[in-house]
PyMOL Python script that loads the backbone (N, CA, C, O; Angstrom):
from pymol import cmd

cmd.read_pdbstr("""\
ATOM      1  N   UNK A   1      22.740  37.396  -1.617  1.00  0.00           N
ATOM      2  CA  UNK A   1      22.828  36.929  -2.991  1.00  0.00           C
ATOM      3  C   UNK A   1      22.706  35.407  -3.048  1.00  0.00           C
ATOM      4  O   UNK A   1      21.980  34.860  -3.879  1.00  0.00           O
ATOM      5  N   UNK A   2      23.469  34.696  -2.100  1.00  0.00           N
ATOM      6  CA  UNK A   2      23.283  33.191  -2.040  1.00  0.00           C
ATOM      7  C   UNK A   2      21.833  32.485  -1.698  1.00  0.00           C
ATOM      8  O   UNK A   2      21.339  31.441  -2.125  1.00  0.00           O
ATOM      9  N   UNK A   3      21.452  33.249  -0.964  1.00  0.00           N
ATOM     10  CA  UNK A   3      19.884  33.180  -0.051  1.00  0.00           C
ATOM     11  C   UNK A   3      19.075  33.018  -1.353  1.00  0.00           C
ATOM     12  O   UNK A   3      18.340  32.068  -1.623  1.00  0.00           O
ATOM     13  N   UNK A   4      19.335  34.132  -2.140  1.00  0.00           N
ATOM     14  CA  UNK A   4      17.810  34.502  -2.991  1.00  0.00           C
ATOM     15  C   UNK A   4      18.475  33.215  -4.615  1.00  0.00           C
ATOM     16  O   UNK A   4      17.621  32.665  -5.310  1.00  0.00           O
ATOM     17  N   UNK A   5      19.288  33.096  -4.762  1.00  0.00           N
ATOM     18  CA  UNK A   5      19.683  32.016  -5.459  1.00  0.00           C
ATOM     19  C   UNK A   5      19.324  30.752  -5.015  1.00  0.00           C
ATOM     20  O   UNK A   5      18.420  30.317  -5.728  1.00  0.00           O
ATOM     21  N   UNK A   6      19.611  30.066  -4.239  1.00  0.00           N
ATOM     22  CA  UNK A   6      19.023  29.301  -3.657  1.00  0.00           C
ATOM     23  C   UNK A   6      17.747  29.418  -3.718  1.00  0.00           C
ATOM     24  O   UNK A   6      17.334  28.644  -4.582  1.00  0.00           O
ATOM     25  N   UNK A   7      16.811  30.065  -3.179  1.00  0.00           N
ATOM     26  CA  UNK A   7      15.227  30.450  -3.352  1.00  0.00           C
ATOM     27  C   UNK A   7      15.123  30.102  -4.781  1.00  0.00           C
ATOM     28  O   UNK A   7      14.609  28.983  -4.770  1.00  0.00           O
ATOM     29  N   UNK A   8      15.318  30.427  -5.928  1.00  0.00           N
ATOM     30  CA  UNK A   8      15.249  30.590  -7.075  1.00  0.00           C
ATOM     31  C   UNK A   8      15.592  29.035  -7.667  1.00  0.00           C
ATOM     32  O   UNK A   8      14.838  28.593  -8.534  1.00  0.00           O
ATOM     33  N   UNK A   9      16.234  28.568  -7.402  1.00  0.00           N
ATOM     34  CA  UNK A   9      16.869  27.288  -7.256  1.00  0.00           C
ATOM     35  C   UNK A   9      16.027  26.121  -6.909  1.00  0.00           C
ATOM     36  O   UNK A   9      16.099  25.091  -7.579  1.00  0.00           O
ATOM     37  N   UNK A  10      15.238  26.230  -5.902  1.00  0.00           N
ATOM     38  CA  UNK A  10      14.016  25.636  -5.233  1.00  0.00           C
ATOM     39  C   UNK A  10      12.509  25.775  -5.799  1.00  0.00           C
ATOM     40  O   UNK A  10      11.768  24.854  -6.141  1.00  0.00           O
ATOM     41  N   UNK A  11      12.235  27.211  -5.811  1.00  0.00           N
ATOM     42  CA  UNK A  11      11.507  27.323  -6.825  1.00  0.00           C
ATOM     43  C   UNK A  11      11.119  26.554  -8.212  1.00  0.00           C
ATOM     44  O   UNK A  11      10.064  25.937  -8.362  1.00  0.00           O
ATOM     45  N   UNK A  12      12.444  26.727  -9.500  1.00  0.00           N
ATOM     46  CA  UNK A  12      12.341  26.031 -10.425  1.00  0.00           C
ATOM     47  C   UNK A  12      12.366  24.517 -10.344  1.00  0.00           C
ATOM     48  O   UNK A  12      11.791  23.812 -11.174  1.00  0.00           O
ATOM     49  N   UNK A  13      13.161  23.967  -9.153  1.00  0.00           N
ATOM     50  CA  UNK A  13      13.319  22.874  -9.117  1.00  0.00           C
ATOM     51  C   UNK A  13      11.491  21.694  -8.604  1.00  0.00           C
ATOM     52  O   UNK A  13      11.177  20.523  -8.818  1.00  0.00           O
ATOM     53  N   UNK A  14      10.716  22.994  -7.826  1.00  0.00           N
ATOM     54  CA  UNK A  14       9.820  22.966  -7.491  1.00  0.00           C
ATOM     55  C   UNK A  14       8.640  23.052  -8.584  1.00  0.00           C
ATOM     56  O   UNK A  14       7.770  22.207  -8.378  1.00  0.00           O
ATOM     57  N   UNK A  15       8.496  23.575  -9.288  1.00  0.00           N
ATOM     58  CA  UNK A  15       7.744  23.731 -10.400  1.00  0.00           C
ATOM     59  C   UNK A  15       7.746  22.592 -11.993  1.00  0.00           C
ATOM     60  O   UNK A  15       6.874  22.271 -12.800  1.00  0.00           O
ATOM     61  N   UNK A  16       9.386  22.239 -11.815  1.00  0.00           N
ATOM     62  CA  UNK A  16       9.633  21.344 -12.543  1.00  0.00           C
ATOM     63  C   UNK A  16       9.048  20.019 -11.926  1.00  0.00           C
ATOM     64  O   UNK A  16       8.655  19.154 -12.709  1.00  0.00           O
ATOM     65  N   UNK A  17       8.973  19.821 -10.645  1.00  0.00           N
ATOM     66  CA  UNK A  17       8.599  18.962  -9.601  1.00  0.00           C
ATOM     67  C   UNK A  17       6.926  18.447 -10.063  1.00  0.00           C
ATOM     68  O   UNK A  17       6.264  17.505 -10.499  1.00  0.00           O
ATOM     69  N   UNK A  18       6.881  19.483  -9.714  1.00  0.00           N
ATOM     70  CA  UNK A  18       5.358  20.032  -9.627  1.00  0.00           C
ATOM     71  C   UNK A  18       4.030  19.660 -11.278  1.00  0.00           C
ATOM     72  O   UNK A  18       2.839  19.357 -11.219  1.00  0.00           O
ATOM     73  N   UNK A  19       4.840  19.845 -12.409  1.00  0.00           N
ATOM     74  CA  UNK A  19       4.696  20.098 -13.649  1.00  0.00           C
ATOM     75  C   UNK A  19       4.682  18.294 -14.468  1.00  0.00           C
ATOM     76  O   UNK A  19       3.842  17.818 -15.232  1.00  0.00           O
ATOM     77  N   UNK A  20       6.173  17.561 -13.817  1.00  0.00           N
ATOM     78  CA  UNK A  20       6.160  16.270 -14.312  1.00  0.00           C
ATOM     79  C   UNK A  20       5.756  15.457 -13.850  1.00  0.00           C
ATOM     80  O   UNK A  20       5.969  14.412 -14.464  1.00  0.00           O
ATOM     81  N   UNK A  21       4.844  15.298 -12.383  1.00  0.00           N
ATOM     82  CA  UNK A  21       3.806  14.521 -11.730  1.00  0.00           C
ATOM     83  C   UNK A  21       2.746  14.172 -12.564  1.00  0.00           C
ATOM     84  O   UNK A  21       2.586  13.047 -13.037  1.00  0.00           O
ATOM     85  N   UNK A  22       1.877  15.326 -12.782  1.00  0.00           N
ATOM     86  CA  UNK A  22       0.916  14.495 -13.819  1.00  0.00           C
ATOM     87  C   UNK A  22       1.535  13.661 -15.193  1.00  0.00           C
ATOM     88  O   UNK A  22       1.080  12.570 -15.536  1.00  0.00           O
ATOM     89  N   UNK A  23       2.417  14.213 -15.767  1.00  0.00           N
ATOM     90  CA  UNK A  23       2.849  13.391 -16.986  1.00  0.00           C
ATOM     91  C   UNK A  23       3.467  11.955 -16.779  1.00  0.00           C
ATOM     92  O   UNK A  23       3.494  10.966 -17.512  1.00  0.00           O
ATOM     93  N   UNK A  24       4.057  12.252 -15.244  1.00  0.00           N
ATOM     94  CA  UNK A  24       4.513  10.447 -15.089  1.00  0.00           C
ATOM     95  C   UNK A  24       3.156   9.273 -14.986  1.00  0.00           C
ATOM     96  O   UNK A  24       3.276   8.049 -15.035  1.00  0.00           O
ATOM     97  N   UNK A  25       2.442   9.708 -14.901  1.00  0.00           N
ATOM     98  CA  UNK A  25       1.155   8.779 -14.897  1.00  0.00           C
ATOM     99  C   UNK A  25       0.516   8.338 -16.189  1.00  0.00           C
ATOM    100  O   UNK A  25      -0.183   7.327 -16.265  1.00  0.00           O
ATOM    101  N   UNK A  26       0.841   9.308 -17.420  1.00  0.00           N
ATOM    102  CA  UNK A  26       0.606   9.850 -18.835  1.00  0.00           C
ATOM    103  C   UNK A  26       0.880   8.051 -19.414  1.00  0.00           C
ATOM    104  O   UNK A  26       1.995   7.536 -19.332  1.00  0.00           O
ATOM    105  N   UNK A  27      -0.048   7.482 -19.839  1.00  0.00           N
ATOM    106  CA  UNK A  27       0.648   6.180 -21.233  1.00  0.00           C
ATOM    107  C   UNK A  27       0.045   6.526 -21.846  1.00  0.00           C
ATOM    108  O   UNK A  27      -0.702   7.501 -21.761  1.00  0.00           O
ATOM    109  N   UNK A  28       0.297   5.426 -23.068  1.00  0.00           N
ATOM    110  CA  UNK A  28      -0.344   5.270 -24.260  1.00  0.00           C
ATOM    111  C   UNK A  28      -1.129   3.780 -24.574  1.00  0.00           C
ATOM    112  O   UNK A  28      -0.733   2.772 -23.987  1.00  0.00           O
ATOM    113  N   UNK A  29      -2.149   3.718 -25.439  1.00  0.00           N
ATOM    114  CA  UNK A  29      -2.022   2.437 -25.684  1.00  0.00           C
ATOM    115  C   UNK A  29      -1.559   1.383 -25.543  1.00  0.00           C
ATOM    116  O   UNK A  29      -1.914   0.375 -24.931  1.00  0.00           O
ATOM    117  N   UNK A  30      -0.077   1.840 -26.612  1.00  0.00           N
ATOM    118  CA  UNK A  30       0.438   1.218 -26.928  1.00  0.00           C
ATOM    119  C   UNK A  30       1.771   0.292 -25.635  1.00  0.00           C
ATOM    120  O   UNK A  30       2.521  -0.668 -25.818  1.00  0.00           O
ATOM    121  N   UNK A  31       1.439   1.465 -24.011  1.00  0.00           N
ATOM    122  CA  UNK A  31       2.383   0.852 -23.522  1.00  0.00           C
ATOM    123  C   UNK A  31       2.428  -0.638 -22.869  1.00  0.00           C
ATOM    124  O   UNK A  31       1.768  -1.388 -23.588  1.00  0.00           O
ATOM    125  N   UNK A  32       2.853  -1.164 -22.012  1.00  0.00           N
ATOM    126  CA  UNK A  32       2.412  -2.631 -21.447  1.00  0.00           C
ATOM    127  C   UNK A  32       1.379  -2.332 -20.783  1.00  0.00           C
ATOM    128  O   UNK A  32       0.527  -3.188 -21.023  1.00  0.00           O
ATOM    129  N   UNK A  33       0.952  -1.474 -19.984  1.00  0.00           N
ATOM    130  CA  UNK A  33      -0.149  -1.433 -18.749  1.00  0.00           C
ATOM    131  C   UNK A  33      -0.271  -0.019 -19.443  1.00  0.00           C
ATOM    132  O   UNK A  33       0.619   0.719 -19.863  1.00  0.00           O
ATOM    133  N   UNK A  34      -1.539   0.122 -19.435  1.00  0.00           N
ATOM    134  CA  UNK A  34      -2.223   1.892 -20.105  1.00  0.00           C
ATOM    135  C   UNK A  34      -3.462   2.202 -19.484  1.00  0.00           C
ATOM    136  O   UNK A  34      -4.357   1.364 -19.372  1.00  0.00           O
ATOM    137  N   UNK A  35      -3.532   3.113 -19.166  1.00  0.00           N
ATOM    138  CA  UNK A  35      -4.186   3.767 -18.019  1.00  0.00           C
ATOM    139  C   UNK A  35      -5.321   4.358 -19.148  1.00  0.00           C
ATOM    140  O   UNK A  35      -4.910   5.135 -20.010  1.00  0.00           O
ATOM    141  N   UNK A  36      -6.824   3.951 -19.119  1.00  0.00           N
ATOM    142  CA  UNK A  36      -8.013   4.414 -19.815  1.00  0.00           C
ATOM    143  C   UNK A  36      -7.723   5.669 -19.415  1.00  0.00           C
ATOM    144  O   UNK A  36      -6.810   6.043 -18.679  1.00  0.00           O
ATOM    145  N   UNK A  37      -9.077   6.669 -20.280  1.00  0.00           N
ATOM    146  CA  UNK A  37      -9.313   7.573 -19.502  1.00  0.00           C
ATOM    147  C   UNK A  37     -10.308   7.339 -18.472  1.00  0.00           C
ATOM    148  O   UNK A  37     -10.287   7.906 -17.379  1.00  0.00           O
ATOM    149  N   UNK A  38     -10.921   6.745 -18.730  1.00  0.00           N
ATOM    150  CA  UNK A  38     -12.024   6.343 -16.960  1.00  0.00           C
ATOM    151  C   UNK A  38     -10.966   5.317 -16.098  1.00  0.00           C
ATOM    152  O   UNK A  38     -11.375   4.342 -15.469  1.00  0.00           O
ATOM    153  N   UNK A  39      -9.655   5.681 -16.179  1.00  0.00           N
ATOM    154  CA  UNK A  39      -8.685   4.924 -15.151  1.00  0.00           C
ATOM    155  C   UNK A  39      -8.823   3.697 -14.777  1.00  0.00           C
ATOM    156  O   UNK A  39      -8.683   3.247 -13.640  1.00  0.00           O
ATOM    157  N   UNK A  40      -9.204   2.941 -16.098  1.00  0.00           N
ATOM    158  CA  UNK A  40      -9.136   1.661 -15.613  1.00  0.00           C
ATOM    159  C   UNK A  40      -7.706   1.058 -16.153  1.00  0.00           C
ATOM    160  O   UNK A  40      -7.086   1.709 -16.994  1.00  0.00           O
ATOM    161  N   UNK A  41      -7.289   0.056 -15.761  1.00  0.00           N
ATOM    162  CA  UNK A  41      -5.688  -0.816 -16.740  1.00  0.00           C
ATOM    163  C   UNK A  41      -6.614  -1.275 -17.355  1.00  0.00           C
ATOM    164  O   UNK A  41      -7.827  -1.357 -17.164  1.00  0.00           O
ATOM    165  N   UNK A  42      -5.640  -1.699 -18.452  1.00  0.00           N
ATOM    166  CA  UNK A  42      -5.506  -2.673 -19.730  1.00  0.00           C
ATOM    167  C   UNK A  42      -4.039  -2.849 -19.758  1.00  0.00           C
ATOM    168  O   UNK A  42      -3.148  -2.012 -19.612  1.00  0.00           O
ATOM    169  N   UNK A  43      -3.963  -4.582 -20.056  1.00  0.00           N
ATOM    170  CA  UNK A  43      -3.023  -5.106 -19.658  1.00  0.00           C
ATOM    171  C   UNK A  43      -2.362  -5.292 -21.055  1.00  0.00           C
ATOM    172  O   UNK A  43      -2.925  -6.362 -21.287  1.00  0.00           O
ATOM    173  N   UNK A  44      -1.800  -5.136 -21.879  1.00  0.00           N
ATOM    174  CA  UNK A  44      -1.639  -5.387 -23.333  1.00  0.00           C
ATOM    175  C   UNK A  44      -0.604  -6.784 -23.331  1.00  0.00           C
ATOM    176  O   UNK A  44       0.545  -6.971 -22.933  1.00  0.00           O
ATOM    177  N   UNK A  45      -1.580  -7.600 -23.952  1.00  0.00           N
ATOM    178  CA  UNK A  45      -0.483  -8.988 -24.473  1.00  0.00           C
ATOM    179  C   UNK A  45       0.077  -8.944 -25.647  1.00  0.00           C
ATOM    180  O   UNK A  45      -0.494  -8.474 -26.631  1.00  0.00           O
ATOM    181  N   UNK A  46       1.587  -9.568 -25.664  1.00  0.00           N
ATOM    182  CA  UNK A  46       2.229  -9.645 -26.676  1.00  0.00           C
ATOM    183  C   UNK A  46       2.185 -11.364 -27.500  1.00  0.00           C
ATOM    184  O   UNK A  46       1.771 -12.420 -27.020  1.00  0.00           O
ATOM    185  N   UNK A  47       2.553 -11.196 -28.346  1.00  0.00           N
ATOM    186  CA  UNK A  47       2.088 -12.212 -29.678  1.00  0.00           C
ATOM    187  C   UNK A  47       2.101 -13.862 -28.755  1.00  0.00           C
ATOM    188  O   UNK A  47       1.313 -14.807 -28.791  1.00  0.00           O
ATOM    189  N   UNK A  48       3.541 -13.603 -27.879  1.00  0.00           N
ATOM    190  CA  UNK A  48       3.829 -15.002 -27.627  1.00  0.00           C
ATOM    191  C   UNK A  48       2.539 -14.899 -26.598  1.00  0.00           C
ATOM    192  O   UNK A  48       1.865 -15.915 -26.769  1.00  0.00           O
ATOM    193  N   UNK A  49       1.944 -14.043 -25.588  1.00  0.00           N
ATOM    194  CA  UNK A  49       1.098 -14.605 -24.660  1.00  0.00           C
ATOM    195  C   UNK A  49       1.420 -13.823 -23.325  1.00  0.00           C
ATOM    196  O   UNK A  49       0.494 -13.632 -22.537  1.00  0.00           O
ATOM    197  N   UNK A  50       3.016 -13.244 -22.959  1.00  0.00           N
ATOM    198  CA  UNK A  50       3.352 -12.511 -22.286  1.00  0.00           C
ATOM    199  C   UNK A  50       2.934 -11.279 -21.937  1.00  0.00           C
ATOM    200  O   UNK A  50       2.995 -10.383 -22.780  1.00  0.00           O
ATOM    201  N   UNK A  51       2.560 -11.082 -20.961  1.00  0.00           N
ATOM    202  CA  UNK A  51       1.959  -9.761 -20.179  1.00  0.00           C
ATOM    203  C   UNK A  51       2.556  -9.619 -19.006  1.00  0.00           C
ATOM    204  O   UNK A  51       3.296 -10.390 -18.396  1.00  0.00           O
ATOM    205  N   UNK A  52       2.004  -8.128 -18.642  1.00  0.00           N
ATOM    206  CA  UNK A  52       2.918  -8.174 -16.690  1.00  0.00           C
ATOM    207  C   UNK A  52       1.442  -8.540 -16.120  1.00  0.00           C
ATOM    208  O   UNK A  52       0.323  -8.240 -16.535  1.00  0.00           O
ATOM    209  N   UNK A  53       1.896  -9.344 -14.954  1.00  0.00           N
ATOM    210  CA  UNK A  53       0.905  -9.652 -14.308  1.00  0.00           C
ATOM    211  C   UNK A  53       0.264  -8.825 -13.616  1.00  0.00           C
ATOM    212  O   UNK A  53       0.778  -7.767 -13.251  1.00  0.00           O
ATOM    213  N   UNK A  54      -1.027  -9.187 -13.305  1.00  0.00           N
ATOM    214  CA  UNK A  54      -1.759  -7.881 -12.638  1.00  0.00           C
ATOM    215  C   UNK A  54      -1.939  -8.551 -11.263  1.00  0.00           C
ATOM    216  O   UNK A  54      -2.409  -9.688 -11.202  1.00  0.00           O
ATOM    217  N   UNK A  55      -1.552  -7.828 -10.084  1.00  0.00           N
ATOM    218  CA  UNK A  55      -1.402  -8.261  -8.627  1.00  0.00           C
ATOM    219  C   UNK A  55      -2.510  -7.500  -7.609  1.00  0.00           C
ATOM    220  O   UNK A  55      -2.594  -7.748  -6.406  1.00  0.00           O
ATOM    221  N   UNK A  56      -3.364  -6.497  -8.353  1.00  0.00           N
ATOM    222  CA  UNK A  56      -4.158  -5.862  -7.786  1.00  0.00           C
ATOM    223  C   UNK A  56      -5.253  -6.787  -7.007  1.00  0.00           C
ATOM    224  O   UNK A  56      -5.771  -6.633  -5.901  1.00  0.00           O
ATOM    225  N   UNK A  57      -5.372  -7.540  -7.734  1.00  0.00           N
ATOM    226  CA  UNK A  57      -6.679  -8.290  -6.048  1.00  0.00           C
ATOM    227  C   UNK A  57      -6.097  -9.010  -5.139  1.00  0.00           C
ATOM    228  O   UNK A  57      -6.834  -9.554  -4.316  1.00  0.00           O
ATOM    229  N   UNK A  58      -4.125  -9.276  -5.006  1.00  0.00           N
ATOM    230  CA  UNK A  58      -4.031 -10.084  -3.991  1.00  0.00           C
ATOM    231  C   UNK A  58      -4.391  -8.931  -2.556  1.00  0.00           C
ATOM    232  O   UNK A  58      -4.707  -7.750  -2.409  1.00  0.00           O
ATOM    233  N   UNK A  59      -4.131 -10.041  -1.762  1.00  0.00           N
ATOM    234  CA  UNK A  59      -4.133  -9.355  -0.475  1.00  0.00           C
ATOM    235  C   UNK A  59      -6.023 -10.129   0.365  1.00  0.00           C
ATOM    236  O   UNK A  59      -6.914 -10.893  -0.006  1.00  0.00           O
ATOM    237  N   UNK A  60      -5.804  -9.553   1.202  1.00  0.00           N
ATOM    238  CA  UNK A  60      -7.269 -10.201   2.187  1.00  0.00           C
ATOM    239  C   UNK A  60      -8.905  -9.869   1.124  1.00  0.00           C
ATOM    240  O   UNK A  60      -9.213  -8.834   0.534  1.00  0.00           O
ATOM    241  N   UNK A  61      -9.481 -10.866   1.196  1.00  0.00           N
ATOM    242  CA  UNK A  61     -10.809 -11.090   0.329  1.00  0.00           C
ATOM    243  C   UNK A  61     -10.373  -9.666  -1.139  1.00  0.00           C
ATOM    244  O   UNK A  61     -11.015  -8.618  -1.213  1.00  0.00           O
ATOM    245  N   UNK A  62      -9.604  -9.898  -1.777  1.00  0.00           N
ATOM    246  CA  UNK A  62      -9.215  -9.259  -3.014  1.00  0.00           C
ATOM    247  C   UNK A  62      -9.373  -7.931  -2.961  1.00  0.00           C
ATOM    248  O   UNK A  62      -9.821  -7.108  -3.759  1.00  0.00           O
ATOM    249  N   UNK A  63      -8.865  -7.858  -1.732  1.00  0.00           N
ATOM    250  CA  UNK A  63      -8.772  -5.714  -1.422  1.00  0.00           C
ATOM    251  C   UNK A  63      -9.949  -5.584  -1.045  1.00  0.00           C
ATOM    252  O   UNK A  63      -9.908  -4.763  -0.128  1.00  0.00           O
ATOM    253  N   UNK A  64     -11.260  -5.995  -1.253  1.00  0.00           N
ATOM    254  CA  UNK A  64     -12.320  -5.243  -1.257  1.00  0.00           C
ATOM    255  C   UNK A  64     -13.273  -5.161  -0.262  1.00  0.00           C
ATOM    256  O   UNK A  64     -14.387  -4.639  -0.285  1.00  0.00           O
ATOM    257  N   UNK A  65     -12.374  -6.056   1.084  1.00  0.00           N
ATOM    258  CA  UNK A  65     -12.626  -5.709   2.669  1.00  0.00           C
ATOM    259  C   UNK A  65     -11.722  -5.345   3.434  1.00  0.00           C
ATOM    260  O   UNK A  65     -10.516  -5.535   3.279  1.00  0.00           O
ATOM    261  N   UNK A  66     -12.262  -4.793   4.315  1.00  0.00           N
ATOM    262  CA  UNK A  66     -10.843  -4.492   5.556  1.00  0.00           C
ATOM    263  C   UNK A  66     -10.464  -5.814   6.373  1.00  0.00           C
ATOM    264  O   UNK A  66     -11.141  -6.797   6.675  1.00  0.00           O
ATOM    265  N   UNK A  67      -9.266  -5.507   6.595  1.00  0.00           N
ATOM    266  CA  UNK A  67      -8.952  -6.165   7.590  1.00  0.00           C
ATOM    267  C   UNK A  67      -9.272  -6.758   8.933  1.00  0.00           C
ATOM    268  O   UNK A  67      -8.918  -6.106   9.914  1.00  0.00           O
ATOM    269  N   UNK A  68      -9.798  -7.729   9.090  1.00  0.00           N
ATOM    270  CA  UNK A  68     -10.914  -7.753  10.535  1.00  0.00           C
ATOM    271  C   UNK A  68      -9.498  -7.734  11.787  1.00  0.00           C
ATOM    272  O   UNK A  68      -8.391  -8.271  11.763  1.00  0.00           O
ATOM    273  N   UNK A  69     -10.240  -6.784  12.881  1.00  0.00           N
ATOM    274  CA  UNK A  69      -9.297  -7.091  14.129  1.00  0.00           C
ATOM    275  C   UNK A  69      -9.445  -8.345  14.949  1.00  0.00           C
ATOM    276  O   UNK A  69     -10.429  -8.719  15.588  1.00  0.00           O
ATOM    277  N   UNK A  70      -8.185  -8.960  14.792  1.00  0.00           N
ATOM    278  CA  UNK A  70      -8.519 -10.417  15.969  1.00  0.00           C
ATOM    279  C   UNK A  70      -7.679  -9.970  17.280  1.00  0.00           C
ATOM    280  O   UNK A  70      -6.615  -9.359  17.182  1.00  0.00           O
ATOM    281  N   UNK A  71      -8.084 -10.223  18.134  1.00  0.00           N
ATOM    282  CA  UNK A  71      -7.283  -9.823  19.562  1.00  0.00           C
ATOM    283  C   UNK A  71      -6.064 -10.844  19.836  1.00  0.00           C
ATOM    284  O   UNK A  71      -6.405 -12.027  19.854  1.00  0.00           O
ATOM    285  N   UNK A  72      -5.359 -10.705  19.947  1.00  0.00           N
ATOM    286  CA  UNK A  72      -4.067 -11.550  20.189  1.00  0.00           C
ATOM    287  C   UNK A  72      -4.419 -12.649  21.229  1.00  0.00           C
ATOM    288  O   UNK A  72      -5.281 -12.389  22.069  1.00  0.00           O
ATOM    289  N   UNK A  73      -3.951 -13.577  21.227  1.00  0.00           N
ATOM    290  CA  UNK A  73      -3.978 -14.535  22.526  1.00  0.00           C
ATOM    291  C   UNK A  73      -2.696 -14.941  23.462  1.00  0.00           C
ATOM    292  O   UNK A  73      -2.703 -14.952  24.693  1.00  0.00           O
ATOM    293  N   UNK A  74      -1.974 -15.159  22.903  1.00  0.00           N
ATOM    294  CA  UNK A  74      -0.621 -15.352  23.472  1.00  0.00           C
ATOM    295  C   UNK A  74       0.480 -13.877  22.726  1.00  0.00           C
ATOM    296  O   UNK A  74       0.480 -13.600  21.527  1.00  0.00           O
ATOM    297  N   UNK A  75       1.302 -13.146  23.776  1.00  0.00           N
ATOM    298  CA  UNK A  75       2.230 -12.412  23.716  1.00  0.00           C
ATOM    299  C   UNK A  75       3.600 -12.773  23.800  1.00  0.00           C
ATOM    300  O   UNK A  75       4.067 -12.709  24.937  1.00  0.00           O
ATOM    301  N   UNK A  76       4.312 -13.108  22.959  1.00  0.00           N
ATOM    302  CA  UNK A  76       6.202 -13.970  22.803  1.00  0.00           C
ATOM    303  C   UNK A  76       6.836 -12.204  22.940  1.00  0.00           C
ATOM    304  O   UNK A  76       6.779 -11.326  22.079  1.00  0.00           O
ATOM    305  N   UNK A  77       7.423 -12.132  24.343  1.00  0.00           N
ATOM    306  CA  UNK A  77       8.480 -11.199  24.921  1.00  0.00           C
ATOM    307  C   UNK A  77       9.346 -11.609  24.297  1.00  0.00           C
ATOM    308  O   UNK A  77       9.680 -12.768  24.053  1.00  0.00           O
ATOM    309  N   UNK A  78      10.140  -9.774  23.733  1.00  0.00           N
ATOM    310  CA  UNK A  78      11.103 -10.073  22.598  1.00  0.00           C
ATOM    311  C   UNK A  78      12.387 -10.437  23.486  1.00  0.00           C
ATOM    312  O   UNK A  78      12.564  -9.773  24.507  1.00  0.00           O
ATOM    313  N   UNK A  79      13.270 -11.427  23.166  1.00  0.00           N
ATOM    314  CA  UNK A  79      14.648 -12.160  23.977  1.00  0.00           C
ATOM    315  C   UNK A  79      15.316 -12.223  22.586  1.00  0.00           C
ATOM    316  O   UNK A  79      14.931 -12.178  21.418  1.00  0.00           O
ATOM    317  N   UNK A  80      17.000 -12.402  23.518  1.00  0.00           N
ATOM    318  CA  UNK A  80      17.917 -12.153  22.505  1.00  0.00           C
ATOM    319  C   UNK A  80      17.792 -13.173  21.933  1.00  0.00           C
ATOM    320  O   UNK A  80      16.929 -13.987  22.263  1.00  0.00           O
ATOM    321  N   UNK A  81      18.858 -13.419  20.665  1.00  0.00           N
ATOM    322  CA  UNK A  81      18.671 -15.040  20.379  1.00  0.00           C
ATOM    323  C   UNK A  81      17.442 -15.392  19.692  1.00  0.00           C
ATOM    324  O   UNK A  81      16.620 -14.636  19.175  1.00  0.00           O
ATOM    325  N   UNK A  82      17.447 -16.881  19.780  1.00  0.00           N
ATOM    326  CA  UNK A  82      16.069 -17.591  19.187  1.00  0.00           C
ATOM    327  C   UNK A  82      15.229 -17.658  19.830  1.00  0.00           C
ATOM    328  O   UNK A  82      15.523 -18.106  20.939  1.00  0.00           O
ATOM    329  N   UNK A  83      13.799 -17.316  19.634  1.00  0.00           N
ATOM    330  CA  UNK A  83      12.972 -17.642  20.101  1.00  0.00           C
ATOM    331  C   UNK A  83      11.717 -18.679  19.961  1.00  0.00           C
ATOM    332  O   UNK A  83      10.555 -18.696  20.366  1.00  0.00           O
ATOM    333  N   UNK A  84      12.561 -19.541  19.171  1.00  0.00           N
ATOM    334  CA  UNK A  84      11.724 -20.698  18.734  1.00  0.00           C
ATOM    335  C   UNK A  84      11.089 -21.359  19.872  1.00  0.00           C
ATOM    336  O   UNK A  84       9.915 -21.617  19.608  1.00  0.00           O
ATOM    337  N   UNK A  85      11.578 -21.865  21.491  1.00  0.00           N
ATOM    338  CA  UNK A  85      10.816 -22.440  22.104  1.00  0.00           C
ATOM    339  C   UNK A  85      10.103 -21.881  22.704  1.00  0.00           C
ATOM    340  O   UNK A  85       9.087 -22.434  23.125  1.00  0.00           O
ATOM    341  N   UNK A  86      10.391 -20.525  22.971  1.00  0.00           N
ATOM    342  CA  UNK A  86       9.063 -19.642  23.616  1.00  0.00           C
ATOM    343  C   UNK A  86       7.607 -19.381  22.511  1.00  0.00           C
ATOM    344  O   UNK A  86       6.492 -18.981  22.845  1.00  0.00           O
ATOM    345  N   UNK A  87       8.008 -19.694  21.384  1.00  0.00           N
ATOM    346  CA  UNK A  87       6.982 -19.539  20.231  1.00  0.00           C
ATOM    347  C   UNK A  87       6.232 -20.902  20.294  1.00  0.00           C
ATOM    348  O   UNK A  87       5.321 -21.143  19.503  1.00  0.00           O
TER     349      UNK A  87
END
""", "prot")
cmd.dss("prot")
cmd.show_as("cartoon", "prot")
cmd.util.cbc("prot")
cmd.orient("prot")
């Protein structure tokens, strides 16, 4: 009886899970950041000029390369303490 309660339990909790994923993504217009339907943002400003900032191109050449691999040159062995003069 506990088994299949539980099951049942998981289930709904699962479906409810399952059901409010797409809607958390759901805006409107009208919210601060609103998701087009061709998924682009729009950033909506308010009277004084205030908006949330949009942070999407920081990062290396504005996201829109990878990361190049550089090979390390020097290796600092981790020691207790500071390791400022071995750095």
């Amino acid at each position: 009886m506990k088994h299949n309660l539980c099951r049942t339990l998981l289930l709904f909790a699962g479906v409810f899970l399952f059901a409010t994923i797409d809607a958390h993504f759901k805006t409107t217009p009208q919210s601060p950041v609103h998701i087009t339907e061709t998924d682009e943002l729009v950033y909506k400003s308010y009277p004084n000029g205030d908006r949330i900032p949009d942070f999407s191109f920081c990062g290396y050449r504005q996201s829109e390369y990878p990361i190049p691999w550089v090979d390390a040159k020097v290796y600092v062995p981790v020691v207790d303490g500071d390791a400022t003069g071995l750095i």
